[in-house]
N, C-alpha and C positions, 0 to 999 in steps of 0.2 A: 251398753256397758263394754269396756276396751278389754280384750282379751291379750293385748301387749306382753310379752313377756318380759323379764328386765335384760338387761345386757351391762356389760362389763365391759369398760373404754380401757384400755391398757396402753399406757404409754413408756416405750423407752426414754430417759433422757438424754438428752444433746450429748455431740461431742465434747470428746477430754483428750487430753493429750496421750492418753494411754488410749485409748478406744480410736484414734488415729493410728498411731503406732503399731497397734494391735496387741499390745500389754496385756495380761490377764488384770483388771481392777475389781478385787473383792473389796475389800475392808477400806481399801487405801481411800481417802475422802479430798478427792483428786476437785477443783471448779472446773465448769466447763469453759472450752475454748471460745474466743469472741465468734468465731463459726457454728460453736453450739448453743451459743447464747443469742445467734441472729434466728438459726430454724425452732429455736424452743418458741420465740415470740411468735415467730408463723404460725404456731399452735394456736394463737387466738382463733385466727379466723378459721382453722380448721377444726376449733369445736364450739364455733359461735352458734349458738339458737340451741345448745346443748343442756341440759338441766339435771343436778345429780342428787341422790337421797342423800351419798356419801363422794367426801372426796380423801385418800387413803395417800400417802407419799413414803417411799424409805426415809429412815432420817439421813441418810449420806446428804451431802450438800448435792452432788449434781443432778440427782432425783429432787430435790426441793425445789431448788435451782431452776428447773425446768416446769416444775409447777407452778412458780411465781410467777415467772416468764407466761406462761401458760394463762394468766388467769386468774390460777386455783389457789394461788397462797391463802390468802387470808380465809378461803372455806377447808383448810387442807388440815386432818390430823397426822401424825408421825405413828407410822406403825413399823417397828422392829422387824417383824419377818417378813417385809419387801425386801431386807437389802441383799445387797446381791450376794452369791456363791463364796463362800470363806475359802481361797486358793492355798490357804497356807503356805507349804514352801514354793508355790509356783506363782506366788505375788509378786507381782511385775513383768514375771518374764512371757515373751512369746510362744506361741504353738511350736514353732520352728526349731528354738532352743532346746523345748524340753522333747520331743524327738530325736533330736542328737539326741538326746540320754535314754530315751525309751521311746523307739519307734513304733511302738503297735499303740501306747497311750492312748485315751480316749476319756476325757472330761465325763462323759455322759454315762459313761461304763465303770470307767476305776476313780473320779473322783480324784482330791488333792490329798498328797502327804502334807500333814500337818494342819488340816482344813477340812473340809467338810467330804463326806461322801454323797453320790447320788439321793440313796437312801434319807439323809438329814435334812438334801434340801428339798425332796420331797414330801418330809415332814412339814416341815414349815409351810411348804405350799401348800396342802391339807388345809394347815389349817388358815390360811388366808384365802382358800376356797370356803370353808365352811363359814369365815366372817361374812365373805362377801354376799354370799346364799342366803343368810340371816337376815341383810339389810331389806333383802324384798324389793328394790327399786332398782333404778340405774345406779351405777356405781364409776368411780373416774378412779386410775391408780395411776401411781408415777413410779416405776422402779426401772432396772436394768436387764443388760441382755438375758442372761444365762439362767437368771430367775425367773425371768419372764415366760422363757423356753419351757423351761419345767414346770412351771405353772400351768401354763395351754395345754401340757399334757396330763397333769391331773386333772383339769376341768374336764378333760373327756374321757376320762377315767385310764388312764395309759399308762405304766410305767413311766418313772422319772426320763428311766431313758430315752424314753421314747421325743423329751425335746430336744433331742439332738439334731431333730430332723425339720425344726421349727425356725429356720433363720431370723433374724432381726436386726434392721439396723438401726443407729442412731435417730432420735429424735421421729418415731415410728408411733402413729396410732396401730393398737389390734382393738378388736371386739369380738368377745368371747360372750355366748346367747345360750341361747335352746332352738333345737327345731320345733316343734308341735306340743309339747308339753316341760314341765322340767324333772322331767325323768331324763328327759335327751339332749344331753350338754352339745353344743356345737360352737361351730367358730362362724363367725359370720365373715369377719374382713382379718386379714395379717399382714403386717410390717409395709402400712399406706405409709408410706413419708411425709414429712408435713412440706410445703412447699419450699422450694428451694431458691 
């Protein structure tokens, strides 16, 4: 009898022209660049021999995007509270600009004017932890950075804040498990790239 616990494939998707840039992209429903669109197909063989109960996607197109690329389209549902961090008034713009305006700022602490707080989006990731827990099997996701951040740190029970400290880049496998039981959230692997 396999004593296997399940595990949670979490992928960012590919590059966009704003995620080059370094653009905040919440809401914005940006494609990806033909660079994000070459590393998302490398996802094949980086989740070949792979097999899922569930496969969960934002509905932003470059999360889709990257699942299709990936694979996963045709086994893929759209779930709403993948997509990424609502920036509000800080849609588009860079770290660097909005420092010129408020240097001690911090995304993971004070969250956007006009957009989402830490708190919200750690609501949401709640509860796409407790979907994912429910399925009981492997699980494959496709969303973005900042959510994803914040997600890793609910899975291990952490303050939102705390994925501040969880970097990721483009077009990134994580895997989010248990050690010994599932009482004890763990991370097994963060921000593998898929090849380049």
């Amino acid at each position: 009898m396999s004593t296997r616990l399940p595990v949670i494939y979490a992928v960012r998707h590919g590059e966009t022209a704003w995620s080059l840039s370094g653009q905040h992209t919440g809401l914005t429903d940006l494609p990806l660049t033909p660079t994000g669109e070459q590393r998302a197909h490398h996802l094949v063989a980086r989740l070949a021999g792979c097999s899922f109960a569930a496969v969960l996607t934002s509905p932003l197109q470059r999360a889709a995007r990257t699942c299709e690329l990936a694979g996963f389209g045709a086994a893929a549902a759209r779930e709403g509270d993948l997509v990424e961090w609502d920036y509000g008034d800080y849609e588009g713009r860079r770290s660097v600009e909005i420092h010129a305006e408020r240097p001690d700022w911090l995304l993971f602490r004070d969250g956007c004017p006009g957009g989402e707080s830490p708190a919200q989006v750690g609501a949401r990731a709640d509860r796409v932890v407790h979907r994912l827990r429910a399925v009981g099997g492997d699980v494959l996701i496709f969303s973005s950075g900042h959510f994803l951040r914040t997600l890793a740190a609910r899975w291990l029970g952490l303050p939102p804040s705390a994925g501040q400290s969880f970097l990721l880049g483009t077009a990134s496998v994580s895997i989010l498990g248990y050690e010994h039981n599932l009482q004890e959230p763990a991370i097994h692997l963060w921000n593998d790239p898929a090849a380049s």
